[in-house]
Structures are given as structure tokens and as C-alpha cells.
mmCIF file of the N, C-alpha and C atoms, coordinates in Angstrom:
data_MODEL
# 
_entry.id   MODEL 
# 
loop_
_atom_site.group_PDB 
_atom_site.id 
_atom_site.type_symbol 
_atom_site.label_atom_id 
_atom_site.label_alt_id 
_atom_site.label_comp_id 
_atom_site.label_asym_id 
_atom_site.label_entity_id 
_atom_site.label_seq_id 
_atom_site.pdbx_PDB_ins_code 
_atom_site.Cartn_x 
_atom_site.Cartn_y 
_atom_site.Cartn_z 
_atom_site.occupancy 
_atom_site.B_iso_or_equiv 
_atom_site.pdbx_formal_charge 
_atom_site.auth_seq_id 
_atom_site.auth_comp_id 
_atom_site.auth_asym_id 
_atom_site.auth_atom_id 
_atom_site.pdbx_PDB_model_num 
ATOM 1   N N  . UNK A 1 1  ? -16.010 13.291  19.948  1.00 0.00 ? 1  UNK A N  1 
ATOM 2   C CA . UNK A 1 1  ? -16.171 12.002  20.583  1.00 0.00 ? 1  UNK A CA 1 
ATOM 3   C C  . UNK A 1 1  ? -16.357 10.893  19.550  1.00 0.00 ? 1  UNK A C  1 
ATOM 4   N N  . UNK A 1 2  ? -17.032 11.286  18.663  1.00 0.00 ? 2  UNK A N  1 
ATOM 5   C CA . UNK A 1 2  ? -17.660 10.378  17.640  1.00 0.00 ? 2  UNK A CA 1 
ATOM 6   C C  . UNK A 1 2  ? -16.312 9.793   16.710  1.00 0.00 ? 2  UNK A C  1 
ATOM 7   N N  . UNK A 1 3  ? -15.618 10.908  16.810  1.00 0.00 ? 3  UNK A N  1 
ATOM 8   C CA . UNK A 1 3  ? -14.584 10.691  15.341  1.00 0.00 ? 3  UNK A CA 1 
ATOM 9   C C  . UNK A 1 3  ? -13.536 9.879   16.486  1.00 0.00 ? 3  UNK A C  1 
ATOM 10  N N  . UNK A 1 4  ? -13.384 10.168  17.785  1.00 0.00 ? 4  UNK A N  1 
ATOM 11  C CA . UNK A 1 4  ? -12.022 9.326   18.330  1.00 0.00 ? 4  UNK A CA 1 
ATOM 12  C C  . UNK A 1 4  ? -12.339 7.831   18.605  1.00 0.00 ? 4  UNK A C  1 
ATOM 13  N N  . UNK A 1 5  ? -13.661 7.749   18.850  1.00 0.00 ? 5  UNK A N  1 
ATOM 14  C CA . UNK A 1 5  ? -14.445 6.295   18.925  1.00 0.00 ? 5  UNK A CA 1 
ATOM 15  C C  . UNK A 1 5  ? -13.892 5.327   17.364  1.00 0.00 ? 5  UNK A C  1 
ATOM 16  N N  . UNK A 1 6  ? -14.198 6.435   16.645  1.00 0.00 ? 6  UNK A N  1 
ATOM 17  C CA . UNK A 1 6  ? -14.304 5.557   15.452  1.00 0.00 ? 6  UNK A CA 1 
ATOM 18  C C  . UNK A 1 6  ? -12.384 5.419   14.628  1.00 0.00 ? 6  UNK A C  1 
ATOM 19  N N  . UNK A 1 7  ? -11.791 6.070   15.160  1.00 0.00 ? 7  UNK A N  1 
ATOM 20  C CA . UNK A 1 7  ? -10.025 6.541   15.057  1.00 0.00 ? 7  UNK A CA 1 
ATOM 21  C C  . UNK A 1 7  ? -9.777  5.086   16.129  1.00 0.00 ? 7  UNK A C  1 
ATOM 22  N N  . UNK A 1 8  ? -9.895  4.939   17.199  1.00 0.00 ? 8  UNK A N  1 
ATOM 23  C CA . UNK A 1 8  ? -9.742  3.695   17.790  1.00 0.00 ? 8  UNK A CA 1 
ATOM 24  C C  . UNK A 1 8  ? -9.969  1.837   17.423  1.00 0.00 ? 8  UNK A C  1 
ATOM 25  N N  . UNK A 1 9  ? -10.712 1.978   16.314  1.00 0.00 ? 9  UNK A N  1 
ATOM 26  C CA . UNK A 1 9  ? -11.037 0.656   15.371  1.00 0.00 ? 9  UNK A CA 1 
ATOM 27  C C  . UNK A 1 9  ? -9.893  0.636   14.303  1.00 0.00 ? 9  UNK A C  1 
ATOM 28  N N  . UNK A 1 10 ? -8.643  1.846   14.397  1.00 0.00 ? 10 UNK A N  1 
ATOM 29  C CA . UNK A 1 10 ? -7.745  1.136   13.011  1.00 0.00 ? 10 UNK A CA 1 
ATOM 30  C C  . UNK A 1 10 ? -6.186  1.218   13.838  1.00 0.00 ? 10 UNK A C  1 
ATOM 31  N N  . UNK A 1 11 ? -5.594  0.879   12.890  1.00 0.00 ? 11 UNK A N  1 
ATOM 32  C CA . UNK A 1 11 ? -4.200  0.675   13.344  1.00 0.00 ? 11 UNK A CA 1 
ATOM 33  C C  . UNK A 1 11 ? -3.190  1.616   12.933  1.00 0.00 ? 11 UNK A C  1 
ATOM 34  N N  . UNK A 1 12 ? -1.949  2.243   13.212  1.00 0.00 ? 12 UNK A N  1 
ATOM 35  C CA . UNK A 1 12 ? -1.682  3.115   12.445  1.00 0.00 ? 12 UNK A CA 1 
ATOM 36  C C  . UNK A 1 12 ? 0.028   1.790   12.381  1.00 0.00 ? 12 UNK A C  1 
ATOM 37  N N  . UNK A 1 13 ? 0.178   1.883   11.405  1.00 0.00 ? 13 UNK A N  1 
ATOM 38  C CA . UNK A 1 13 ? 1.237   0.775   11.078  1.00 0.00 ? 13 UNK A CA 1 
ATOM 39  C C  . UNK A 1 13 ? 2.380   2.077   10.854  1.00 0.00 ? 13 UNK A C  1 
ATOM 40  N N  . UNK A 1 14 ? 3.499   1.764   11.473  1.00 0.00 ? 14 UNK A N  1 
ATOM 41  C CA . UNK A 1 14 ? 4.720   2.672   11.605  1.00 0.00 ? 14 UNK A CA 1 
ATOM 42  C C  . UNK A 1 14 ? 5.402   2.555   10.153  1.00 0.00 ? 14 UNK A C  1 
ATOM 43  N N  . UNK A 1 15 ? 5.546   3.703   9.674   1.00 0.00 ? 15 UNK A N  1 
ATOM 44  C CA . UNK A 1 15 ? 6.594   3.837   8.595   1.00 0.00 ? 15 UNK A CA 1 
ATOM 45  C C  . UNK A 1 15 ? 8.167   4.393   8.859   1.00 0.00 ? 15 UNK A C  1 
ATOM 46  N N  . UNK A 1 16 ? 9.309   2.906   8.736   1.00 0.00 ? 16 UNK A N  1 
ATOM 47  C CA . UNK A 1 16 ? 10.308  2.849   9.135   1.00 0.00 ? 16 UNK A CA 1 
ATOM 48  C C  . UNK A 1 16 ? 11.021  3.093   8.275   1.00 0.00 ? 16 UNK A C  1 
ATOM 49  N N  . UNK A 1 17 ? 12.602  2.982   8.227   1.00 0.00 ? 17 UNK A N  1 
ATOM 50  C CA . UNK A 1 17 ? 13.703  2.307   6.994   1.00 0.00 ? 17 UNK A CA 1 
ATOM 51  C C  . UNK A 1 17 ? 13.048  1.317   6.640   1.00 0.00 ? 17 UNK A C  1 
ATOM 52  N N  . UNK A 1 18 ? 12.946  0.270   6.930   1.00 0.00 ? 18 UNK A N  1 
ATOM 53  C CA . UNK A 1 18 ? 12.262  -0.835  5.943   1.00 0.00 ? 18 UNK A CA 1 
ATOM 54  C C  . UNK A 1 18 ? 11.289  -0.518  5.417   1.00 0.00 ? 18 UNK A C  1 
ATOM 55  N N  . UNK A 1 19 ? 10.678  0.024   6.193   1.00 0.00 ? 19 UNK A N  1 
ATOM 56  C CA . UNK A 1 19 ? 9.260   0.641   4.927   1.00 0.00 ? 19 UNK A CA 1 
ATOM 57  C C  . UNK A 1 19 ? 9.675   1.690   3.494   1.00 0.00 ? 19 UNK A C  1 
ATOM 58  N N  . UNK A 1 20 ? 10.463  2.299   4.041   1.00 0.00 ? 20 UNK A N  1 
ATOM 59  C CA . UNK A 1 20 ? 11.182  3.139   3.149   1.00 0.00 ? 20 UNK A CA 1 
ATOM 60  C C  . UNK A 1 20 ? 11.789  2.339   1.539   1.00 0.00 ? 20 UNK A C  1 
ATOM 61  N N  . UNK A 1 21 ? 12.485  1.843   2.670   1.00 0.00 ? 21 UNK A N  1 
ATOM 62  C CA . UNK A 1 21 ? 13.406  0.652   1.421   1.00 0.00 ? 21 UNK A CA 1 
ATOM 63  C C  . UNK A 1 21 ? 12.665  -0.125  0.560   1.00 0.00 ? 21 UNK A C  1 
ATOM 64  N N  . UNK A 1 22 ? 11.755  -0.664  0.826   1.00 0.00 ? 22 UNK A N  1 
ATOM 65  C CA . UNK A 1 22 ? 10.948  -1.447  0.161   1.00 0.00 ? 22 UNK A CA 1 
ATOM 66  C C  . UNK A 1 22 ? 10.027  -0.659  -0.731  1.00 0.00 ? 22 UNK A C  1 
ATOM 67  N N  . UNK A 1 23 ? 9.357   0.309   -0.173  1.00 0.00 ? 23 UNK A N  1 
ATOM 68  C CA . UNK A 1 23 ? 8.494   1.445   -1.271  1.00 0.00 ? 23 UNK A CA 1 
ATOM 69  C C  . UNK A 1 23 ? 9.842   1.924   -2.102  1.00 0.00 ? 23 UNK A C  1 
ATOM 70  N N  . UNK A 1 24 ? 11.397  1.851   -2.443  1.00 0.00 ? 24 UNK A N  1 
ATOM 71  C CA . UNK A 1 24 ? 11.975  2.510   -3.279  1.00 0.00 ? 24 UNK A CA 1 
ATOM 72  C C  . UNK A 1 24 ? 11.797  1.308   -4.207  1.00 0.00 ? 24 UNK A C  1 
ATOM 73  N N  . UNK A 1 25 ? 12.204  0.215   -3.652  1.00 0.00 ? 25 UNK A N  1 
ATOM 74  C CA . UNK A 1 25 ? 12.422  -0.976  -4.795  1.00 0.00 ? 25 UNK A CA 1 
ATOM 75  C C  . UNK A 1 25 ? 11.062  -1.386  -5.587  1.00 0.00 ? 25 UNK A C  1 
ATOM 76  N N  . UNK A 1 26 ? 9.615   -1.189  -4.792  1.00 0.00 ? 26 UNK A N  1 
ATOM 77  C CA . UNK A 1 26 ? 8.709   -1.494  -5.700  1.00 0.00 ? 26 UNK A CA 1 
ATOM 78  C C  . UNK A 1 26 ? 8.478   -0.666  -6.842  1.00 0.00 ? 26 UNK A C  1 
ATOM 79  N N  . UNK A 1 27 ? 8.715   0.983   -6.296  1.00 0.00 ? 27 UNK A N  1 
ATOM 80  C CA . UNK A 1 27 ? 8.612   2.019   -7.158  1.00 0.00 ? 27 UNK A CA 1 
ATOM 81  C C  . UNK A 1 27 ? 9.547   2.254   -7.971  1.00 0.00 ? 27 UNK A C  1 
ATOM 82  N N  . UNK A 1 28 ? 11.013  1.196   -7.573  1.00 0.00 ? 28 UNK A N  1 
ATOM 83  C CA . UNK A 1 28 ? 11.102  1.407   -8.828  1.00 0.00 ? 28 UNK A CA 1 
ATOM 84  C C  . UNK A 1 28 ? 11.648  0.434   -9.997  1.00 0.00 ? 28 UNK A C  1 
ATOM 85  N N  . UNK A 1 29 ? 10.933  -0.735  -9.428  1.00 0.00 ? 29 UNK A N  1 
ATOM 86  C CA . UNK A 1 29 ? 10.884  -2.061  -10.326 1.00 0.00 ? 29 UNK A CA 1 
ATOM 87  C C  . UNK A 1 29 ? 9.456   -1.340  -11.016 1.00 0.00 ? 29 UNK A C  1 
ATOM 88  N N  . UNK A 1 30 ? 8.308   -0.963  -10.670 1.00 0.00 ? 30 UNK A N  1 
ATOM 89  C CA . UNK A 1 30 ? 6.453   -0.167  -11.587 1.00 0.00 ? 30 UNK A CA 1 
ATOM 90  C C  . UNK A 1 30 ? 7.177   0.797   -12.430 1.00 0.00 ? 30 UNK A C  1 
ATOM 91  N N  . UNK A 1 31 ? 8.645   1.747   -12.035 1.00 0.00 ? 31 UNK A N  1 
ATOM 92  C CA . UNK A 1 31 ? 8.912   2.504   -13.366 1.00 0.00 ? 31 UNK A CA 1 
ATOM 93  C C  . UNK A 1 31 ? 9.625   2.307   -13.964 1.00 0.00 ? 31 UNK A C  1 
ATOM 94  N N  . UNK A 1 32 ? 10.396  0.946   -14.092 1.00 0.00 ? 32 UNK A N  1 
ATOM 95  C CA . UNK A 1 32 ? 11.668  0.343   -15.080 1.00 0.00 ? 32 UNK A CA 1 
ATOM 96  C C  . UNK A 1 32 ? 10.618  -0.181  -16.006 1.00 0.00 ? 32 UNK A C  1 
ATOM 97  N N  . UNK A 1 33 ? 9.332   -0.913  -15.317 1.00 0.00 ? 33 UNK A N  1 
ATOM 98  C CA . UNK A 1 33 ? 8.219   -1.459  -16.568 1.00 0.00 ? 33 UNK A CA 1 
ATOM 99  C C  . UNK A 1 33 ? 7.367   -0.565  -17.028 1.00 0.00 ? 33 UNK A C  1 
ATOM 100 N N  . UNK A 1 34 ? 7.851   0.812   -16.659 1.00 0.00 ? 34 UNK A N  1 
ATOM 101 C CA . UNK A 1 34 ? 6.203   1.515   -17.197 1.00 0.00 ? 34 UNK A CA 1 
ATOM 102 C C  . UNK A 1 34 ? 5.128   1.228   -16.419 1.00 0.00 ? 34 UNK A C  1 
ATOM 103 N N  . UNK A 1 35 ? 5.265   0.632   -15.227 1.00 0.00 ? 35 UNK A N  1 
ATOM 104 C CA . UNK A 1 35 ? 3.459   0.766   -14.605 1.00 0.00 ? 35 UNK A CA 1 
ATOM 105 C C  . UNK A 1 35 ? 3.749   1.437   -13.468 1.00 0.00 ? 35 UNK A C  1 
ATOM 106 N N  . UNK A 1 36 ? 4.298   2.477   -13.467 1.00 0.00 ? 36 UNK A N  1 
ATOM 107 C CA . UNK A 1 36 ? 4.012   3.138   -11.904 1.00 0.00 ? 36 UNK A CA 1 
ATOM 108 C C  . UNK A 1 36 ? 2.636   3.576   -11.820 1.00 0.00 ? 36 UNK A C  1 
ATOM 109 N N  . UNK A 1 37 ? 2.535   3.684   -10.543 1.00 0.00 ? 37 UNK A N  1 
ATOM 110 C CA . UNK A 1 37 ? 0.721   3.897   -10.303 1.00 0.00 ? 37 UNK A CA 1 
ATOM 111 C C  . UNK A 1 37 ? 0.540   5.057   -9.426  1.00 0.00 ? 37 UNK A C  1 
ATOM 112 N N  . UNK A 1 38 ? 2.085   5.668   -9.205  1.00 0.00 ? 38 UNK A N  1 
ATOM 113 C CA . UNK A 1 38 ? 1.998   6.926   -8.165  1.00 0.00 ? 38 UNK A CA 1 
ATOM 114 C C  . UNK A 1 38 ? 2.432   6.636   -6.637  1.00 0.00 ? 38 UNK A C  1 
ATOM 115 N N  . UNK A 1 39 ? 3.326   8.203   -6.367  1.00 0.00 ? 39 UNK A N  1 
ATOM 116 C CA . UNK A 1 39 ? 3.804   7.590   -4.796  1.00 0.00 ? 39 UNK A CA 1 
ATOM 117 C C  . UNK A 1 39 ? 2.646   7.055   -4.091  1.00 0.00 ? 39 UNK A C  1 
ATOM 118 N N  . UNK A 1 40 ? 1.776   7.518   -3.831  1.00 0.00 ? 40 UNK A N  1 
ATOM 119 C CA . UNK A 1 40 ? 0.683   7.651   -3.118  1.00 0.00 ? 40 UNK A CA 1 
ATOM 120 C C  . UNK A 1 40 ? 0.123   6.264   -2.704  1.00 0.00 ? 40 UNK A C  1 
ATOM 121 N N  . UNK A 1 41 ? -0.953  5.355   -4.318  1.00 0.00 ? 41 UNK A N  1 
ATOM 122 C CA . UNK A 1 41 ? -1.019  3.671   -4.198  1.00 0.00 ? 41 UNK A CA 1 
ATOM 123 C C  . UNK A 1 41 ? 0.681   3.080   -4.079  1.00 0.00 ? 41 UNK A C  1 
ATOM 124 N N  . UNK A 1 42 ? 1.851   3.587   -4.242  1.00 0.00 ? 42 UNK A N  1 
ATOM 125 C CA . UNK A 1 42 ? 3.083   3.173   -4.049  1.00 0.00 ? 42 UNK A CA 1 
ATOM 126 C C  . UNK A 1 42 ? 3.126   2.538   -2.690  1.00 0.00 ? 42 UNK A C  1 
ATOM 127 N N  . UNK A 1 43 ? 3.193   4.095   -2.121  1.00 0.00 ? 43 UNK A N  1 
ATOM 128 C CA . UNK A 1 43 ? 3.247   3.458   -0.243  1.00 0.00 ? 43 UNK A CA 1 
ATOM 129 C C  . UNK A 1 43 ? 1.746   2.906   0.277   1.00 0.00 ? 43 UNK A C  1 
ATOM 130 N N  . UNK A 1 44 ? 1.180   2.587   -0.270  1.00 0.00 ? 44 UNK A N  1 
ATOM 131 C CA . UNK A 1 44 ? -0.220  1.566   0.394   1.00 0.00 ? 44 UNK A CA 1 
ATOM 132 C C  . UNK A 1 44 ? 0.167   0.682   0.051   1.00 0.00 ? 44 UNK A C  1 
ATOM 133 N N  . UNK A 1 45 ? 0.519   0.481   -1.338  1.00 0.00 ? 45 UNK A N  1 
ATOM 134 C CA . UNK A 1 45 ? 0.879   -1.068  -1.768  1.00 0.00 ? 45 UNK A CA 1 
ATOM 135 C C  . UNK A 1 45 ? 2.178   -1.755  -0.953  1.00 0.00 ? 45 UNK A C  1 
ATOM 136 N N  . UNK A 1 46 ? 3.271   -1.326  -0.524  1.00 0.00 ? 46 UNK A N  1 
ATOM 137 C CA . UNK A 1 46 ? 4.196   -1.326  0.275   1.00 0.00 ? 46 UNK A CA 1 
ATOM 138 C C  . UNK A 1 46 ? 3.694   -1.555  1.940   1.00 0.00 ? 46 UNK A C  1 
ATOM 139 N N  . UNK A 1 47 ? 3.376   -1.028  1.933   1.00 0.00 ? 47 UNK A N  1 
ATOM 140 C CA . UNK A 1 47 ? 2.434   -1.080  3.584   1.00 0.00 ? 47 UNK A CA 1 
ATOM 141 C C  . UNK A 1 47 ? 1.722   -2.202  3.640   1.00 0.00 ? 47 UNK A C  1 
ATOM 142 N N  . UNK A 1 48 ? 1.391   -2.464  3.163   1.00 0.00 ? 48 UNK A N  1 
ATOM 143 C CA . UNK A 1 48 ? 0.182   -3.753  2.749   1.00 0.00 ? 48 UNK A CA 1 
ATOM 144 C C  . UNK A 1 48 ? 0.981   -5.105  2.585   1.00 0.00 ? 48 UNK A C  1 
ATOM 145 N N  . UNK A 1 49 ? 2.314   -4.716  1.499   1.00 0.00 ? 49 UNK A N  1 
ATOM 146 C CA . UNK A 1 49 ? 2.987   -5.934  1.420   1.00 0.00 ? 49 UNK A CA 1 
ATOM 147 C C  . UNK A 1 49 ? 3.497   -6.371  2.541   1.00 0.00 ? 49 UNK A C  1 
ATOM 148 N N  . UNK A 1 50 ? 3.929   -4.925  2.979   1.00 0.00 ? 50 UNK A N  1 
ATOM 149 C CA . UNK A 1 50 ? 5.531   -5.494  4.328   1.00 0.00 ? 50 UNK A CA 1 
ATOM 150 C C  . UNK A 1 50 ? 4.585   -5.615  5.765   1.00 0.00 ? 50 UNK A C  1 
ATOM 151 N N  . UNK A 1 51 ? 3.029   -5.362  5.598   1.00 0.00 ? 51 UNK A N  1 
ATOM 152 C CA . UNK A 1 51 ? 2.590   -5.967  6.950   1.00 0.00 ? 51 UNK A CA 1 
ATOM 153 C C  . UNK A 1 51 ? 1.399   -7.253  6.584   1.00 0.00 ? 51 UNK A C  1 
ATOM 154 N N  . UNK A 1 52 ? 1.246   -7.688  5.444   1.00 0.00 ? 52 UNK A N  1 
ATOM 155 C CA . UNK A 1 52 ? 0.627   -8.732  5.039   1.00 0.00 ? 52 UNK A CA 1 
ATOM 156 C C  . UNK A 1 52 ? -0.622  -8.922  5.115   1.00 0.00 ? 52 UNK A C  1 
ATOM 157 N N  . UNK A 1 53 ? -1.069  -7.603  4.335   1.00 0.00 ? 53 UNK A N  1 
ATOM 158 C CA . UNK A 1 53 ? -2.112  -7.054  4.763   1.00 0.00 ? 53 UNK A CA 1 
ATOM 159 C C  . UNK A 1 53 ? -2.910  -6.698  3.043   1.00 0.00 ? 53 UNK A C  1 
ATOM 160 N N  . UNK A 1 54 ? -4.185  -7.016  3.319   1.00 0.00 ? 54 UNK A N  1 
ATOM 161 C CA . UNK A 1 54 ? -4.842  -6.557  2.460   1.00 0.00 ? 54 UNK A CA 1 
ATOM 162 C C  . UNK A 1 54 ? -5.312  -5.257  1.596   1.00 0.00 ? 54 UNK A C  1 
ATOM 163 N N  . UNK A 1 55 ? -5.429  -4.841  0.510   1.00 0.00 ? 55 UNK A N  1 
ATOM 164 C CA . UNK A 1 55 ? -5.885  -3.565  0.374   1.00 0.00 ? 55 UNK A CA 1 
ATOM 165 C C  . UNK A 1 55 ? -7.481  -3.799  -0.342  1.00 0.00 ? 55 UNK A C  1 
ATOM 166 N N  . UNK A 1 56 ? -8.330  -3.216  0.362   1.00 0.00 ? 56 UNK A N  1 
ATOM 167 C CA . UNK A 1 56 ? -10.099 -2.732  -0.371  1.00 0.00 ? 56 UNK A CA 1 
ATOM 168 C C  . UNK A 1 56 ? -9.899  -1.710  -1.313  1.00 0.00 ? 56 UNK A C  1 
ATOM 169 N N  . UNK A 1 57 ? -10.105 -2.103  -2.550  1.00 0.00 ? 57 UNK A N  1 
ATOM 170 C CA . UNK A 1 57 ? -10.320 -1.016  -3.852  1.00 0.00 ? 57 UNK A CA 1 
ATOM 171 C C  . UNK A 1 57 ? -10.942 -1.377  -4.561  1.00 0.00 ? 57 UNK A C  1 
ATOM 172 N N  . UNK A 1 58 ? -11.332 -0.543  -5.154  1.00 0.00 ? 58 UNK A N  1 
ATOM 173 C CA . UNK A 1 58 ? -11.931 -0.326  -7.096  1.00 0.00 ? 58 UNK A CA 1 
ATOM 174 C C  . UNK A 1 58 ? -10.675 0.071   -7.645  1.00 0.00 ? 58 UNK A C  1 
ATOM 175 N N  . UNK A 1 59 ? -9.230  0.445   -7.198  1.00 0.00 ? 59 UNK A N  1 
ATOM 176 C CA . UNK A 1 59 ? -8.662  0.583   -8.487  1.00 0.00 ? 59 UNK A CA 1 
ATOM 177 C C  . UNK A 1 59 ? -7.488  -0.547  -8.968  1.00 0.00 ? 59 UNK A C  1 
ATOM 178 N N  . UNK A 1 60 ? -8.017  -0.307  -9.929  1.00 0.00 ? 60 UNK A N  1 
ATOM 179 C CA . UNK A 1 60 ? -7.639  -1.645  -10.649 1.00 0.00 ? 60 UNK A CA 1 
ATOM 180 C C  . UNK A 1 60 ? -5.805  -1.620  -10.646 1.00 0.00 ? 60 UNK A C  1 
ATOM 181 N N  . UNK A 1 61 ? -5.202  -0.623  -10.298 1.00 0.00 ? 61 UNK A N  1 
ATOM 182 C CA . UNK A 1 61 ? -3.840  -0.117  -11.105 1.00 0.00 ? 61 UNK A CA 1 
ATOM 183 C C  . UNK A 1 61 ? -2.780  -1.234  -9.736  1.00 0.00 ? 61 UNK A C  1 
ATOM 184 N N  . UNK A 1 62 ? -3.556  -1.602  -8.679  1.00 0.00 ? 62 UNK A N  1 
ATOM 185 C CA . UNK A 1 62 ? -2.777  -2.138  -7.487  1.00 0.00 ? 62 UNK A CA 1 
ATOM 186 C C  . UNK A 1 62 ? -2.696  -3.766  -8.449  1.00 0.00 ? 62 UNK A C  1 
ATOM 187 N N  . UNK A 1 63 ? -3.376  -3.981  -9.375  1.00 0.00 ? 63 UNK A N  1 
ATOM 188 C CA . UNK A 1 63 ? -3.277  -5.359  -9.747  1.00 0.00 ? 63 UNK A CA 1 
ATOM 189 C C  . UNK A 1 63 ? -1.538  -5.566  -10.775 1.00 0.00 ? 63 UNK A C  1 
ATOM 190 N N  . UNK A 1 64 ? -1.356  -4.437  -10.583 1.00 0.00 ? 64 UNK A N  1 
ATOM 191 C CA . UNK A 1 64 ? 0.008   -4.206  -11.039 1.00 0.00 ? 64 UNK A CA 1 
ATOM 192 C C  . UNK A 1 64 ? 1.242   -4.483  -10.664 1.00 0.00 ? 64 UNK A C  1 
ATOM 193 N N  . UNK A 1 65 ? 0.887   -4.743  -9.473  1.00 0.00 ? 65 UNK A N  1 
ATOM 194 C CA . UNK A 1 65 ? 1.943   -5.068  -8.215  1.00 0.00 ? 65 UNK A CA 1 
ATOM 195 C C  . UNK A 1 65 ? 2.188   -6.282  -7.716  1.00 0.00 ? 65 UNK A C  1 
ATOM 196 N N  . UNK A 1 66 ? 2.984   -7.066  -8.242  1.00 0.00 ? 66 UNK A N  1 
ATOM 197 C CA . UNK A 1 66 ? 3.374   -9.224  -7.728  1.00 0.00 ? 66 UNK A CA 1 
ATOM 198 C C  . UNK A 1 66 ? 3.134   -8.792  -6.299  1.00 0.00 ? 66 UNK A C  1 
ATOM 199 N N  . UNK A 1 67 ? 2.260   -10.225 -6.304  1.00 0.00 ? 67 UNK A N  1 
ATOM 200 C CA . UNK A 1 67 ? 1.985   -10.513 -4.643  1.00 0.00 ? 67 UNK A CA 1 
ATOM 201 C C  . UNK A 1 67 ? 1.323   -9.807  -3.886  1.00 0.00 ? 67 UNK A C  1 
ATOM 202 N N  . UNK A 1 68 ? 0.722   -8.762  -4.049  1.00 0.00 ? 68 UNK A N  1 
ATOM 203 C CA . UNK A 1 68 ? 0.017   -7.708  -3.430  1.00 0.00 ? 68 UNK A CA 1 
ATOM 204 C C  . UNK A 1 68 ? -1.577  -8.450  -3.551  1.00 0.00 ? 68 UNK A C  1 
ATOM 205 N N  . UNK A 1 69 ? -2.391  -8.093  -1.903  1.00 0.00 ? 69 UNK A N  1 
ATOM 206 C CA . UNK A 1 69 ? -3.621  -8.835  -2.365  1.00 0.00 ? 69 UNK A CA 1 
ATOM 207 C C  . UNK A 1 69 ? -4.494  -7.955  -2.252  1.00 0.00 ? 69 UNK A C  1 
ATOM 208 N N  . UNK A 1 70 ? -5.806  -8.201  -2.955  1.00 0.00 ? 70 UNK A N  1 
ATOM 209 C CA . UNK A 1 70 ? -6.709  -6.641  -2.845  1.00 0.00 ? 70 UNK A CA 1 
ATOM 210 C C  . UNK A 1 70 ? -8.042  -7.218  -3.187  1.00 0.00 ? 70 UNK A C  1 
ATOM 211 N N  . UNK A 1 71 ? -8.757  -6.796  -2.748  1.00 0.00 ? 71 UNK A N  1 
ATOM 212 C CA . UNK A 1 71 ? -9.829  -7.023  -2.330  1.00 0.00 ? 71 UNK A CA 1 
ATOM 213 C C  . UNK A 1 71 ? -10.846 -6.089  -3.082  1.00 0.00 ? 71 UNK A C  1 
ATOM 214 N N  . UNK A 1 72 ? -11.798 -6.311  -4.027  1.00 0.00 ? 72 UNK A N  1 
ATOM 215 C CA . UNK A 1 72 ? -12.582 -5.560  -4.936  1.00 0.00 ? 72 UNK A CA 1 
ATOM 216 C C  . UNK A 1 72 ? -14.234 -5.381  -4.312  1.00 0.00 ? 72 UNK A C  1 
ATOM 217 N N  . UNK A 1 73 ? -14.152 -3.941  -4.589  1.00 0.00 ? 73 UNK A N  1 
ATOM 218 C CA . UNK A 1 73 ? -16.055 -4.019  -4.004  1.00 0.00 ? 73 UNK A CA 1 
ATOM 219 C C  . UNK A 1 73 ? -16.963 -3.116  -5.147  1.00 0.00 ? 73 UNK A C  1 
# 
């Protein structure tokens, strides 16, 4: 009960072709410069861009990414 209460406060944002497309081109404009940061912050950072959306971190490696906004705690 506890965990679906608390599953109901987020959003699950659909990963499409455009989502697709866009996580190839960021990933792979981060490894033509040497800063890839991994699929993983890849598709958050992508998700974040293409729904205009913020990311909460400590890691520093998303500051790697034009236009991406993030939020430090």
C-alpha cells in the first residue's frame, strides 16, 4: 500500500523514437569530445532535455551536457 501511494506522486515519461534519437545524438556528440558519462546519466540527461525537465544530483558529470539543468543538493 505504502509503496503504490508513494509510485502515484511521479510520472513515468514514455520512451519513444524521439527519445531514442535524441539519446543517440547526445551520446554521441559526449563521445566525439571525450565526455561520455555513460548510457545510464545518457538517457536521464535526454529525458530531462526532451521533457524540460530538471535533474537533482551530486554528480557533477551531467554539467557536461549544453542546456541540461540540474539542480545540486
Amino acid at each position: 500500500m505504502k509503496v503504490a501511494a508513494l509510485l502515484e506522486l511521479f510520472t513515468v515519461l514514455p520512451i519513444d523514437e524521439t527519445i531514442y534519437e535524441a539519446f543517440g545524438r547526445i551520446s554521441s556528440a559526449l563521445a566525439l569530445r571525450g565526455d561520455a558519462i555513460g548510457d545510464s546519466g545518457e538517457v536521464i540527461a535526454t529525458l530531462a532535455l526532451m521533457y524540460d525537465g530538471e535533474i537533482i544530483t551530486r554528480d557533477r558529470h551531467f554539467s557536461k551536457i549544453p542546456h541540461l539543468k540540474t539542480i545540486s543538493y
